[in-house]
N, C-alpha and C positions, 0 to 999 in steps of 0.2 A: 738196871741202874742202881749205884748203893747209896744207901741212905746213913744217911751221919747225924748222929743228934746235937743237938745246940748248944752244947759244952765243949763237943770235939769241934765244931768247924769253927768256935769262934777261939778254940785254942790251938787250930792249926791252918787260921784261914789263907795262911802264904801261899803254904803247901797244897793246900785244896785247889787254888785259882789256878796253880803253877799244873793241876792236873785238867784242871777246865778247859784252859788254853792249850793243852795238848791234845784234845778232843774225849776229856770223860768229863762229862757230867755227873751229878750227882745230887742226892735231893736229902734238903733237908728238914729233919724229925721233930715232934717235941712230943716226948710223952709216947714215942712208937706210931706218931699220924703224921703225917707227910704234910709240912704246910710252904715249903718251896723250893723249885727247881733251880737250881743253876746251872746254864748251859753256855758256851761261850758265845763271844758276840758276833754277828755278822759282820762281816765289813763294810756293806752298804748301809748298814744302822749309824757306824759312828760316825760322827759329826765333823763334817771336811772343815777346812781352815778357813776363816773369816778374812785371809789377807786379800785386797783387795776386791771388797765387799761392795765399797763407794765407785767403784771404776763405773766411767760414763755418767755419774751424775755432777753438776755443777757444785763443788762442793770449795767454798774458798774460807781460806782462816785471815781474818785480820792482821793486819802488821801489828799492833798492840796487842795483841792475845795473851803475850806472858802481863801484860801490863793491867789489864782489864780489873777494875776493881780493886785494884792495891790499894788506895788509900780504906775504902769499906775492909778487907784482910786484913791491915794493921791496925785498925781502928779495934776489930774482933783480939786480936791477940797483944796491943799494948793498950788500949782504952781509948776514949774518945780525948784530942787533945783541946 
């Protein structure tokens, strides 16, 4: 595996990842001792999409929801009248 010290990967870190992603690894140096590996990511690591995260729970929005609080919000950004 090659090892890069901490002036090159932080001055060519696009290129580095861009080799990561492509299946090399590489680890990096400070002072000629190895203090971390970069290896690409698993796929089952990254973190699936949150859309519809609420499905099946009872989840209801107010019909005043944009409304809620306005006068305390203007109160905050013109003064109390």
């Amino acid at each position: 595996m090659r090892v890069v010290n901490i002036h090159h990967a932080k001055t060519h870190l696009s290129r580095l990842l861009r080799e990561v992603a492509a299946g090399e690894p590489f680890v990096i140096a400070r002072a000629g001792k190895p203090v971390a590996r970069v290896v690409p990511m698993e796929h089952d690591s990254v973190r699936k999409s949150r859309i519809g995260f609420l499905k099946g729970h009872d989840v209801r929005v107010p019909d005043d929801f944009d409304r809620m609080a306005a006068k305390e919000i203007e109160a905050m950004f013109y003064g109390e009248e």
